[in-house]
NUNUGU-136020 format. One line per field, with one value per residue (C-alpha): residue in one letter; x, y, z. Coordinates in Angstrom, 3 decimals. Each point is the difference from the previous one (the first is absolute). Example, Ala and Ser with C-alpha at 12.3 -4.5 7.8 and 13.67 -1.06 7.14 Angstrom:
2
type = c(A | S)
c1 = c(12.300 | 1.370)
c2 = c(-4.500 | 3.440)
c3 = c(7.800 | -0.660)
END
This chain:
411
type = c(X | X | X | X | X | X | X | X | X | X | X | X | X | X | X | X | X | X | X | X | X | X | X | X | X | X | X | X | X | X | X | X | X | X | X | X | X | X | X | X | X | X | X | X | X | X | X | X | X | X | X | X | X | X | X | X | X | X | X | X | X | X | X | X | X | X | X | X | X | X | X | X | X | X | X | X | X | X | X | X | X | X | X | X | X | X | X | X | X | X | X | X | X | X | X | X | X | X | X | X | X | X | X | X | X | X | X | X | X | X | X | X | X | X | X | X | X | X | X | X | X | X | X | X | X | X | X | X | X | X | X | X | X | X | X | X | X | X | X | X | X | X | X | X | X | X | X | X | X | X | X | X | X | X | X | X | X | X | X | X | X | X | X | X | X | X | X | X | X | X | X | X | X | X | X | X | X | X | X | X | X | X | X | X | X | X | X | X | X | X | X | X | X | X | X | X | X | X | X | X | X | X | X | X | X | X | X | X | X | X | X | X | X | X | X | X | X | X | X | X | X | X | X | X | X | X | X | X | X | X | X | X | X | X | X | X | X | X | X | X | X | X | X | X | X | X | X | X | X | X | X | X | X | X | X | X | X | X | X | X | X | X | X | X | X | X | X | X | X | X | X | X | X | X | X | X | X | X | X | X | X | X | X | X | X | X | X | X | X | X | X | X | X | X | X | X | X | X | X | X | X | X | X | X | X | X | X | X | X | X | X | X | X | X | X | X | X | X | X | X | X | X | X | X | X | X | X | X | X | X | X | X | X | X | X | X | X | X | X | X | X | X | X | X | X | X | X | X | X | X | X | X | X | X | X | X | X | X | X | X | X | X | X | X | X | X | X | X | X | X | X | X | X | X | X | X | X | X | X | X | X | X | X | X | X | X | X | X | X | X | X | X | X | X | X | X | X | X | X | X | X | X | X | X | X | X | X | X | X | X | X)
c1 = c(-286.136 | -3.643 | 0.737 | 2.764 | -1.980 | -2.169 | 2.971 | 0.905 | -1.068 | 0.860 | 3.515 | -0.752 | 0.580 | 3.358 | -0.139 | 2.053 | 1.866 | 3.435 | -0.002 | -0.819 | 3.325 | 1.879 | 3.457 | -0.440 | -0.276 | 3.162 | 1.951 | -0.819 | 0.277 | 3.749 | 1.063 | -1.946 | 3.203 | 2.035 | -2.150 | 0.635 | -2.846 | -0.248 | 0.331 | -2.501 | -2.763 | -2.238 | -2.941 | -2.265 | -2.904 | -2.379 | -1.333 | -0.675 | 0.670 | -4.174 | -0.299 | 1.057 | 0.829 | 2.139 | 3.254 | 0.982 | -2.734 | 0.829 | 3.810 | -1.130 | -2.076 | 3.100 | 2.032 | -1.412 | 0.882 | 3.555 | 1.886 | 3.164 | -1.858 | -2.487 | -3.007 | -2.031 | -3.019 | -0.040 | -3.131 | -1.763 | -3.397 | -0.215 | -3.065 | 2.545 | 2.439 | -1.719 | -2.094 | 3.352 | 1.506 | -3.452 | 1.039 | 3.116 | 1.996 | 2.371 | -1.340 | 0.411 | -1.769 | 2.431 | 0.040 | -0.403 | 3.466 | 0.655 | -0.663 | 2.485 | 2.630 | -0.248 | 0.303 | 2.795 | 2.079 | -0.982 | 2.663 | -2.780 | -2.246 | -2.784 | -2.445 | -2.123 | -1.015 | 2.319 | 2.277 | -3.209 | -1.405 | 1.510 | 1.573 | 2.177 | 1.495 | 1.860 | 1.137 | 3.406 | 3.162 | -2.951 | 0.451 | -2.970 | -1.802 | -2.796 | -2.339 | -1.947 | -3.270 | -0.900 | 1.994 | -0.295 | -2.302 | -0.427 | 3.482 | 1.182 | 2.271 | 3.215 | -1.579 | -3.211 | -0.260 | -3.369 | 1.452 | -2.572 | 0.685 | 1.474 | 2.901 | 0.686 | 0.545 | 2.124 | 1.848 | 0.823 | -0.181 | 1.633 | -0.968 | -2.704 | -2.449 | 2.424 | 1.266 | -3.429 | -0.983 | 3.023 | -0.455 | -3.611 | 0.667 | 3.453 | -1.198 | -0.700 | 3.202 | 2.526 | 1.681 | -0.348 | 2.518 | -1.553 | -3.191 | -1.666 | -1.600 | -2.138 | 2.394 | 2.906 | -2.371 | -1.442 | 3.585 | 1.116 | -3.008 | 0.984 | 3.302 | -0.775 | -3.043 | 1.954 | 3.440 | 0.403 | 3.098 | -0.701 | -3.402 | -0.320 | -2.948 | -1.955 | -3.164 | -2.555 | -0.542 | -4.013 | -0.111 | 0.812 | -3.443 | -1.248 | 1.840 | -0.683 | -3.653 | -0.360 | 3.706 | -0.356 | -3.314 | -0.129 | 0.828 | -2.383 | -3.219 | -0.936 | 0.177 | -1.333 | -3.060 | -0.155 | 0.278 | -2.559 | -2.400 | -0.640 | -2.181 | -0.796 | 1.607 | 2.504 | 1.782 | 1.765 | 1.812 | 0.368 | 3.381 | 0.911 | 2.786 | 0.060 | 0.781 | 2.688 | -2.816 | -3.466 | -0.254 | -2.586 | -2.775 | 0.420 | -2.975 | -0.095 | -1.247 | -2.041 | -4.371 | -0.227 | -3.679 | 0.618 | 3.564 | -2.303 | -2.960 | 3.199 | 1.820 | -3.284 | -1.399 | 3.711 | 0.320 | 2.884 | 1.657 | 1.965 | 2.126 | 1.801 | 3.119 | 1.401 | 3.343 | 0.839 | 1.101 | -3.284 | -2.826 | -2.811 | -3.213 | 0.070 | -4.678 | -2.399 | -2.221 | 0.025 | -0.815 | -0.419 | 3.111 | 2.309 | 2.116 | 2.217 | 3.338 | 2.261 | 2.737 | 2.411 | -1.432 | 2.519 | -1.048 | 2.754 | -1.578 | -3.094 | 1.499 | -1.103 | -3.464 | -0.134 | -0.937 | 1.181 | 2.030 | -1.462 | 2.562 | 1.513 | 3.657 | 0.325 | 2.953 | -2.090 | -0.493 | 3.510 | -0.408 | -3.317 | 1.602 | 1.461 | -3.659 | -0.494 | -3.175 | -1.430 | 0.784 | -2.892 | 2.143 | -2.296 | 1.889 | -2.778 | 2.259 | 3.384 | 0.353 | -0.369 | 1.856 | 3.110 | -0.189 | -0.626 | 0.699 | 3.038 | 1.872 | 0.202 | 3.601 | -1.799 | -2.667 | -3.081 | -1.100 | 3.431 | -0.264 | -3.963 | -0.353 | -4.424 | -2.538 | -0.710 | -3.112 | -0.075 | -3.608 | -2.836 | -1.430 | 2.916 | 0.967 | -3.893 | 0.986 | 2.625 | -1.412 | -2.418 | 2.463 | 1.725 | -3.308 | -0.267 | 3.387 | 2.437 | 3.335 | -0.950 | 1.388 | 3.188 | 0.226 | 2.329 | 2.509 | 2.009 | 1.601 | -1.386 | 2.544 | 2.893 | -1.151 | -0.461 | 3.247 | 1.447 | -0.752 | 0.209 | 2.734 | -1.287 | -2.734 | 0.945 | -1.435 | 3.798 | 0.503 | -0.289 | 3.215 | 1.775 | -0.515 | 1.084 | 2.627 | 1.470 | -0.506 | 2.422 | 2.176 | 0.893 | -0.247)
c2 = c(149.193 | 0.563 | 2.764 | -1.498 | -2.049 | 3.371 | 1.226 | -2.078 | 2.323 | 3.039 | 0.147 | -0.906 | 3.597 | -0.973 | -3.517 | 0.757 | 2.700 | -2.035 | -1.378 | 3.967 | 0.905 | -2.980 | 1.665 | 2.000 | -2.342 | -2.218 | 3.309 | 0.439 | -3.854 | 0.035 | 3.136 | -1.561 | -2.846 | 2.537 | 1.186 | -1.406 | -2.223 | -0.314 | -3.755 | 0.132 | 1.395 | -3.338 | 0.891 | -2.475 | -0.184 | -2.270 | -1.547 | 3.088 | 2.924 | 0.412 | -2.988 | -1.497 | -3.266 | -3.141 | -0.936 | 3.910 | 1.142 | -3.388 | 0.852 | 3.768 | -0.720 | -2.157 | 2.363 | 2.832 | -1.317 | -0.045 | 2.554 | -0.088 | 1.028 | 2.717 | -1.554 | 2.265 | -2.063 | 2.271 | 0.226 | 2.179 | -0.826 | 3.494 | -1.712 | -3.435 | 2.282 | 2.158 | -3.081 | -1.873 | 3.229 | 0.059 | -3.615 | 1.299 | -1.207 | 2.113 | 0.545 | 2.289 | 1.394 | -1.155 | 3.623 | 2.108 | 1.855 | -2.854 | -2.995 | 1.582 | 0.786 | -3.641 | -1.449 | 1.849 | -0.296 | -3.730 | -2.434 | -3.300 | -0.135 | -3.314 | -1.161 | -2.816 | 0.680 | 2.397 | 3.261 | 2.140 | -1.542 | 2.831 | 2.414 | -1.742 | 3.676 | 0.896 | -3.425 | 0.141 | -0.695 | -1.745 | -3.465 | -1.836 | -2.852 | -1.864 | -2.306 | -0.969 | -0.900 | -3.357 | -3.412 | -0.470 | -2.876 | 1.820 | 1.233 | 3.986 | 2.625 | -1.658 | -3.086 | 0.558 | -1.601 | 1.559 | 1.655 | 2.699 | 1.091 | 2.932 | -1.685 | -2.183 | 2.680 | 2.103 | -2.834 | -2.428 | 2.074 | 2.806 | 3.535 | 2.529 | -2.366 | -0.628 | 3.316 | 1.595 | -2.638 | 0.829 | 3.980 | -0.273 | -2.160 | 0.220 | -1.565 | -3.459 | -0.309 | 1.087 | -2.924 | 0.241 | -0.293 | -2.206 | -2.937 | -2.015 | -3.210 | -2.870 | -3.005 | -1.192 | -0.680 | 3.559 | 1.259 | -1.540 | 1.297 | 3.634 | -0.614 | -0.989 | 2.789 | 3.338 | -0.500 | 0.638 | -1.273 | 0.093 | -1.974 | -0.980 | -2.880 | 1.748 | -0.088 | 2.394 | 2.816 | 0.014 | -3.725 | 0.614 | 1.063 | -3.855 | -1.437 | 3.540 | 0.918 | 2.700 | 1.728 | 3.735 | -0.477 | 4.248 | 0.897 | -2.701 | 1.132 | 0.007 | -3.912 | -0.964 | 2.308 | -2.393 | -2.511 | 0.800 | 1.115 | -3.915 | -1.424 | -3.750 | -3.207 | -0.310 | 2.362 | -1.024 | 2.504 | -0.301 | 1.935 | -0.731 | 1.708 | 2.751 | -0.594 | 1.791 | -0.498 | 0.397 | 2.064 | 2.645 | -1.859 | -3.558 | -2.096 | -2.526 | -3.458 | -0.080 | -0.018 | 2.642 | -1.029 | -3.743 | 0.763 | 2.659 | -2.503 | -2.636 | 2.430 | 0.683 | -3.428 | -0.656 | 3.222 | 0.873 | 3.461 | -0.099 | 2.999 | 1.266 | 1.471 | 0.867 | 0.919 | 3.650 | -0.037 | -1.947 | 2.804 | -2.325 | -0.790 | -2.311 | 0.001 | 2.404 | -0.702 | 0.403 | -3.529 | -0.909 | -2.366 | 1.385 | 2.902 | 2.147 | 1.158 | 3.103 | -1.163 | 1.765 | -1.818 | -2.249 | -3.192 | -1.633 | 1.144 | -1.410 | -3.834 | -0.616 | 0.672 | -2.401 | -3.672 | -0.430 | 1.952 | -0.282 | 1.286 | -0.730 | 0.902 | 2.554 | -0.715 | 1.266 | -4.451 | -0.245 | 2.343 | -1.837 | -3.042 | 1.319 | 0.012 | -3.793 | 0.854 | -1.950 | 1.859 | -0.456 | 1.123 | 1.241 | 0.082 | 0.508 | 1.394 | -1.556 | -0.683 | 3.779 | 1.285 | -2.189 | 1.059 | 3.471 | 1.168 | -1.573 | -3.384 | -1.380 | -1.382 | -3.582 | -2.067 | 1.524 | -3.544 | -0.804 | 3.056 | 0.536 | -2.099 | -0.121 | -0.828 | 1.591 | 1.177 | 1.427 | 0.587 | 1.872 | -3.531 | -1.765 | 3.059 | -0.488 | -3.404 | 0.284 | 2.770 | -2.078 | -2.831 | 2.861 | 0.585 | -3.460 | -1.265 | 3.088 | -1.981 | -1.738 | 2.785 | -0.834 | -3.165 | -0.304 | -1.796 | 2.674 | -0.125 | 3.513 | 0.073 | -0.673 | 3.084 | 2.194 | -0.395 | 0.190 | 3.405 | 1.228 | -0.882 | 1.632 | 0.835 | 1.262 | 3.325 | 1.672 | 0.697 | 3.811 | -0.418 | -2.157 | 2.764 | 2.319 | -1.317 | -1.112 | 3.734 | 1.455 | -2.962 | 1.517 | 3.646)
c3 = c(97.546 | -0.992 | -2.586 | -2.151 | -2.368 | -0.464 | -0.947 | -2.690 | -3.080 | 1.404 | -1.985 | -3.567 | -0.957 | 0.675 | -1.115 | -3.777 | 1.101 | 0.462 | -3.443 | -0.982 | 1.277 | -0.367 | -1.902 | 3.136 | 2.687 | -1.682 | -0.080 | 4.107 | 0.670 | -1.158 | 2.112 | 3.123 | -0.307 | 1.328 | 3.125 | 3.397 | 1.616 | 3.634 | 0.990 | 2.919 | -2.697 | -0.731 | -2.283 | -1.132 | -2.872 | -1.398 | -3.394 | -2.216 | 2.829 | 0.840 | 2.816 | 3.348 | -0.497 | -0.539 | 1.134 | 0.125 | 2.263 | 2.840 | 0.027 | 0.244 | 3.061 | 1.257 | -0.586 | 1.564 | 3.244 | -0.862 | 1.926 | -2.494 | -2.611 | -1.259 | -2.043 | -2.310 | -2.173 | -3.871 | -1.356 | -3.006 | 1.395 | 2.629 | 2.115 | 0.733 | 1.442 | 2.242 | 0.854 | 1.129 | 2.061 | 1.635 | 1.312 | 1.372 | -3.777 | -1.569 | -3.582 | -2.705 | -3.245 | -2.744 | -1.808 | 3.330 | 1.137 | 3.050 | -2.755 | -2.500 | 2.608 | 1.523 | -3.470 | -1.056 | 3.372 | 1.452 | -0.810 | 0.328 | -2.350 | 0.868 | -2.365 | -1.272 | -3.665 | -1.367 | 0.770 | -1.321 | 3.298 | 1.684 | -2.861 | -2.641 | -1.029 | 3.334 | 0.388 | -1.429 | 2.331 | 2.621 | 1.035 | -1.341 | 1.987 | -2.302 | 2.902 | -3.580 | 1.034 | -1.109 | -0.358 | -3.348 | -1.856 | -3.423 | -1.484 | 0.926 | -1.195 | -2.406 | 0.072 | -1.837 | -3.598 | -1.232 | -2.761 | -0.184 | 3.828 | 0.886 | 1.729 | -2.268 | -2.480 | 2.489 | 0.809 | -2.895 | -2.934 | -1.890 | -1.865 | 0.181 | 2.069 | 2.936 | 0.013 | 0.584 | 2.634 | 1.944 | -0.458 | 1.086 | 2.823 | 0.932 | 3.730 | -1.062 | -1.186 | 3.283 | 1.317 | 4.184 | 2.321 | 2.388 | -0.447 | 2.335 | -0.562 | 1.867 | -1.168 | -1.944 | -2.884 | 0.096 | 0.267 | -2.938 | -2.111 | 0.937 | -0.896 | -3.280 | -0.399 | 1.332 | -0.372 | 3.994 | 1.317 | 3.738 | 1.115 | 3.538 | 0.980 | 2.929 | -0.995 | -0.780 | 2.654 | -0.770 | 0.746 | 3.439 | 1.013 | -1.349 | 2.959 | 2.388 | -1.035 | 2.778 | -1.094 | -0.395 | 0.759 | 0.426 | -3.440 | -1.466 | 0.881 | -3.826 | -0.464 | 3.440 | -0.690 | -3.242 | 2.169 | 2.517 | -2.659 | -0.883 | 2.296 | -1.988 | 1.578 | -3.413 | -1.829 | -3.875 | -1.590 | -4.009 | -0.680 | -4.112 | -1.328 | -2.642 | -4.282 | -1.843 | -2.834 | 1.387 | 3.058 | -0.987 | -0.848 | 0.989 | 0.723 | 2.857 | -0.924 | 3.752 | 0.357 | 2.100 | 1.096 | 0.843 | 1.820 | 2.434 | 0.161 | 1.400 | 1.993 | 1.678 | 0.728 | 1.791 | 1.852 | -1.971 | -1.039 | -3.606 | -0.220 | -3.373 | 0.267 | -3.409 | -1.271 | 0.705 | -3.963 | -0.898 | -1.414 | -0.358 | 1.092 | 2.288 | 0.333 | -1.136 | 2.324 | 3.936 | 2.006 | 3.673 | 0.647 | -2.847 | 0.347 | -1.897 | 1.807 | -1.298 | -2.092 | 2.691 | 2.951 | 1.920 | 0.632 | 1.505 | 4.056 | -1.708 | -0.765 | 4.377 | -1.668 | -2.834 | -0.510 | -3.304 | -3.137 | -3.595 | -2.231 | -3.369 | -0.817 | 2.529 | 2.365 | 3.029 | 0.521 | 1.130 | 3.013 | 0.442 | 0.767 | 3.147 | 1.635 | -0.843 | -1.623 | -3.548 | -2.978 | -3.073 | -3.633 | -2.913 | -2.826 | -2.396 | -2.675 | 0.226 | -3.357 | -0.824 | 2.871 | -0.895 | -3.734 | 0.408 | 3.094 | 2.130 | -0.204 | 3.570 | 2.020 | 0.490 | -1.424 | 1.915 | 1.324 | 1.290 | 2.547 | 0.539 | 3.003 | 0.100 | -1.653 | -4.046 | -1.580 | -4.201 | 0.389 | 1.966 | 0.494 | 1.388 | 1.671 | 1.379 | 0.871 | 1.703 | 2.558 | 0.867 | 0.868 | 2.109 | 1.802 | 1.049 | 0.192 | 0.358 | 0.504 | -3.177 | -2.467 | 1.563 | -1.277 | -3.510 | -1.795 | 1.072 | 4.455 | 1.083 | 2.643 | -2.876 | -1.872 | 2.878 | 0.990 | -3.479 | -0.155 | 4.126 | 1.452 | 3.299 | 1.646 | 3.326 | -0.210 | 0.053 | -3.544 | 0.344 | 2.663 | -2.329 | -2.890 | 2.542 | 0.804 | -3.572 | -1.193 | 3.030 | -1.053 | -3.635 | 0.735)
END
């Protein structure tokens, strides 16, 4: 795995070329309705085709192992898939001869973003299983009411506007034939944001390693590296979530030099893990206990690791409450984010079990209370436990099987 993030840029030559061709690629998806797909064929892709991650990558590992079926991981980044076949994976270059062929003859097509995870273009007359990749906080797809967003316009309005949103990105738009969610509540949200009649509650497939840290400990060498690599008695990772409206050159409301001079008087390691859509600058300067994680990395094998998640409206918190560990929310723009950005299912405070800072000086504050007290940031209005299992109905480590299983089920 140590090449793929390398990787990463090696395809932008490529990157437009679909949207080039699209009259093309509409005329080839319709005749690819009428081609047979081989039912045993599984592939399997992740967030925008380039990465190894997510909900796609944990049933891909689980499924590997399945002798019923043939699993093949898509990819456009080249490095990723010879990287995976040198651990023993079967993975293919989206474009090369093997990638094409699989894509136009597999009947399964499994996902977590959208069908340009693997290629949206041969995907006609596949059966379509979304694993999403988040339970959702902030409002997604149909139910977005941010008038200026994309989906909103594709979705709820008529003419010219929707017609080129829907030409440019036809993907975010195809209803899947199978979902998977972590509760009833989550269920009902997808319901209402894709239009997807059939979604089973088994839990997320990436949340099984939370309750298994050491499972497929072979093809994770990556994250336990990360792991290994931090060598101070604590360990916070800061993981906010992207804007629709401010994700190129967004400034974060955080002292750099008095969070190191803390970190370092408490023997602490603060790692930043932003969204892979997030194109900001996170510091501009290097320090001794902060540090800057790709926007691909996985951090799920990396929750054993930390003491405590500082996010802001990212759903990453709701997997986070499966390891029992305080959750710190900075929400240091809500205002803005709810005006321009996204609307949210609940009233944040009704679901944010943990402490809240709007400032770098509460924010300050309340580390230091972590630092002497850690339990303390679990203390709220709001019953940690409640929440937690709100949103997860399990956490037995067997939600891969149960995906499995409910996939063979409607074949």
């Amino acid at each position: 795995m140590k090449n793929f993030i390398v990787g990463i840029s090696n395809s932008k030559s490529i990157k437009y070329l679909p949207k080039i061709v699209s009259p093309l690629w509409f005329i080839i998806y319709c005749i690819l309705y009428f081609i047979p797909r081989n039912k045993k064929n599984w592939i399997f892709g992740s967030g925008v085709g380039m990465n190894f991650s997510d909900n796609a990558k944990y049933l891909f590992l689980y499924c590997s192992s399945e002798k019923e079926i043939n699993s093949y991981w898509i990819t456009k980044n080249k490095a990723l898939a010879e990287s995976l076949r040198s651990d023993g994976l079967k993975a293919y270059y989206k474009y090369s001869l093997m990638g094409i062929w699989l894509s136009v003859s597999s009947k399964v097509y499994v996902y977590d973003s959208r069908t340009g995870s693997i290629n949206h273009w041969t995907s006609a007359g596949a059966f379509k299983v979304n694993l999403w990749h988040g339970s959702p906080l902030k409002t997604i797809d149909r139910d977005i009411t941010v008038k200026h967003n994309a989906f909103y316009i594709g979705n709820h309005t008529w003419g010219l506007k929707r017609y080129l949103v829907r030409m440019i990105m036809p993907e975010w738009f195809v209803v899947a034939d199978l979902m998977i969610a972590t509760s009833e509540k989550v269920r009902g949200y997808f319901n209402s944001a894709f239009g997807c009649k059939k979604i089973e509650v088994t839990g997320y497939p990436r949340n099984d390693i939370i309750s298994n840290p050491s499972l497929y400990a072979k093809h994770l060498v990556f994250e336990q590296n990360i792991i290994e690599s931090i060598s101070t008695e604590k360990t916070i990772l800061y993981a906010p979530t992207f804007r629709d409206t401010n994700r190129y050159d967004r400034k974060t409301p955080i002292e750099w030099d008095r969070l190191n001079d803390l970190l370092k008087k408490n023997d602490t390691t603060f790692l930043i893990k932003l969204h892979r859509h997030d194109y900001s600058m996170a510091m501009k300067e290097n320090y001794s206990h902060i540090r800057v994680l790709h926007n691909e990395s996985d951090m799920y094998p990396i929750f054993s690791k930390v003491d405590l998640l500082i996010t802001d409206y990212s759903s990453i918190f709701f997997d986070f409450l499966l390891t029992d560990k305080p959750v710190l929310f900075y929400p240091y723009d809500q205002d803005d984010y709810l005006t321009k950005d996204r609307s949210m299912y609940d009233e944040y405070n009704a679901v944010t079990p943990g402490h809240k800072a709007y400032n770098f000086e509460s924010l300050f504050e309340k580390l230091e209370l972590f630092f002497k007290q850690p339990s303390a940031l679990k203390e709220s209005d709001l019953n940690y436990q409640l929440i937690k299992k709100m949103y997860n109905q399990y956490n037995d480590g067997n939600s891969s099987k149960r995906t499995y299983k409910f996939i063979i089920s409607n074949l």
